[in-house]
N, C-alpha and C positions, 0 to 999 in steps of 0.2 A: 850634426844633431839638429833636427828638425825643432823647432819655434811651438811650445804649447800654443793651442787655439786658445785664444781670447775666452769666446766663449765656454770653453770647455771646463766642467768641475771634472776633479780627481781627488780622490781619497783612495789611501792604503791602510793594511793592518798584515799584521802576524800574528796568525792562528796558527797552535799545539797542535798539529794533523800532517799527515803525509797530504802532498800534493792531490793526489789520486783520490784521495777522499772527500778532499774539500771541493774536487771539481765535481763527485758525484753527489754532494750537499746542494752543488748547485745546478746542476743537470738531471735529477731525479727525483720525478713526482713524489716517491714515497718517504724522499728525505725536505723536498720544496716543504709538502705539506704540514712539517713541525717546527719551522724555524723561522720562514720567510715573511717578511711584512717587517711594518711599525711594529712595537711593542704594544701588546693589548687585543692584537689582530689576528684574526685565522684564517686561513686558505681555506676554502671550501668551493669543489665542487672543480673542472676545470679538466686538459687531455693537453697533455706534453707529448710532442712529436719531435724528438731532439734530431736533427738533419736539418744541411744547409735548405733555406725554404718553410721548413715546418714552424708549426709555432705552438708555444705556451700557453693557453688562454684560460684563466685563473678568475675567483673570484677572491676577493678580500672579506670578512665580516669585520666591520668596525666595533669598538664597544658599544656605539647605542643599535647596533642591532642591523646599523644597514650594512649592503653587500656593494660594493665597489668591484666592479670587473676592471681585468688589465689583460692584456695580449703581449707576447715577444712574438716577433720572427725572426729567425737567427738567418744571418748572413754567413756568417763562419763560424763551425766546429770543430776545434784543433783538439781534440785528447789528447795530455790533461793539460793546455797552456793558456788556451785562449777560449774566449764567447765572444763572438762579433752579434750584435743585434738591433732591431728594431724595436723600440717598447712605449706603448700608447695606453689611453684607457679606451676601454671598451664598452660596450653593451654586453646582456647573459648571450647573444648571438654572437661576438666576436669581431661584429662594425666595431669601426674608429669613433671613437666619441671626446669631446673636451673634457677636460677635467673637471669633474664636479664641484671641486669649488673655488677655482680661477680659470674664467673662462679664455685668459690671455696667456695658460700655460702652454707649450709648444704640445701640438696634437703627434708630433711625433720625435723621437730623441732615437739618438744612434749611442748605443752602450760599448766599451769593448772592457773585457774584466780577462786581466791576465794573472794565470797562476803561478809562481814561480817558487819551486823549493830551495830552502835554504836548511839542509840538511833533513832532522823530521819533522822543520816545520813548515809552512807554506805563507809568502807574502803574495796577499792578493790587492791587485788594485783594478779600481775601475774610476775608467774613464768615459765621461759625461757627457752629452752636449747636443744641442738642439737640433731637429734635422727636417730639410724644407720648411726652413722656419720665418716667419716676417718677424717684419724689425721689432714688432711691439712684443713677441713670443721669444725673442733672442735676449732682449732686454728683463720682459720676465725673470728668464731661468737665471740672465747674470747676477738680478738681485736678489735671487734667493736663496744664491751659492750655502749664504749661511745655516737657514733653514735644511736646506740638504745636506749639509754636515753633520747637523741634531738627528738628523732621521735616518741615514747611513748608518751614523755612528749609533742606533740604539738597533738597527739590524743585524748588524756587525755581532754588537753583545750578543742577542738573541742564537746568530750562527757559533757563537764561541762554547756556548753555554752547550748546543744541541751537538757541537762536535767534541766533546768534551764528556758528555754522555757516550758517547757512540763507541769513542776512544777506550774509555774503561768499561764497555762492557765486550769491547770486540779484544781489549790487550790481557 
């Protein structure tokens, strides 16, 4: 069994959904755009090209009104198991940019979010962690594991809530 990286944050949950669903919760612009983000935030505007290479590139609206752009480029697409990724903030153009408001957050993080059904429901985890990172950008993300637990964990609900919808209008 391979050693968790140091750096690396990981958070799981179990979500009420077939597998299949919760991978297209997260691989589909028309499902991205009602559930994803912090709580209080909305996806607007943005073109998902789901294939190894393609990328995501989203905006965020915060509650006071600004727009926060982010980009994925995915490295691996496994239906329905795995997303292997790149994920940064961006510009509305889809350059790399810092995070706007730590400028020592790593400019770029490597995601892998694996699906795994356990009968009809789905445990999803993803795992975390800084990529071409210097020391001061590694150190960062270590100490704000906590913080991205708080903020996981309120996207999480967000996804539970929007699969939970989807569940009893599609059963």
């Amino acid at each position: 069994m391979q050693a968790q990286n140091q750096d690396e944050f990981v958070i799981s949950r179990v979500f009420d959904a077939p597998r299949e669903l919760v991978f297209d919760a997260w691989t589909r612009k028309e499902h991205l755009d009602k559930w994803f983000g912090p709580k209080g935030c909305q996806i607007v505007g943005g073109e998902l090209d789901l294939r190894e290479g393609g990328t995501y590139h989203y905006g965020m609206r915060m509650p006071d009104g600004n727009v926060m752009w982010g980009k994925w480029t995915f490295r691996e697409v496994k239906r329905p198991e795995k997303l292997v990724l790149i994920s940064s903030f961006s510009d509305e153009q889809g350059g790399i940019t810092v995070h706007p408001g730590n400028p020592h957050w790593p400019r770029l993080t490597l995601s892998t979010t694996l699906f795994e059904s356990q009968g009809p429901r789905t445990l999803l985890t993803i795992k975390w962690q800084p990529h071409q990172a210097t020391d001061i950008e590694r150190r960062t993300f270590a100490e704000n594991h906590a913080s991205m637990h708080g903020g996981w964990s309120g996207t999480f609900e967000q996804l539970a809530s929007y699969l939970a919808e989807v569940v009893r209008k599609d059963g």
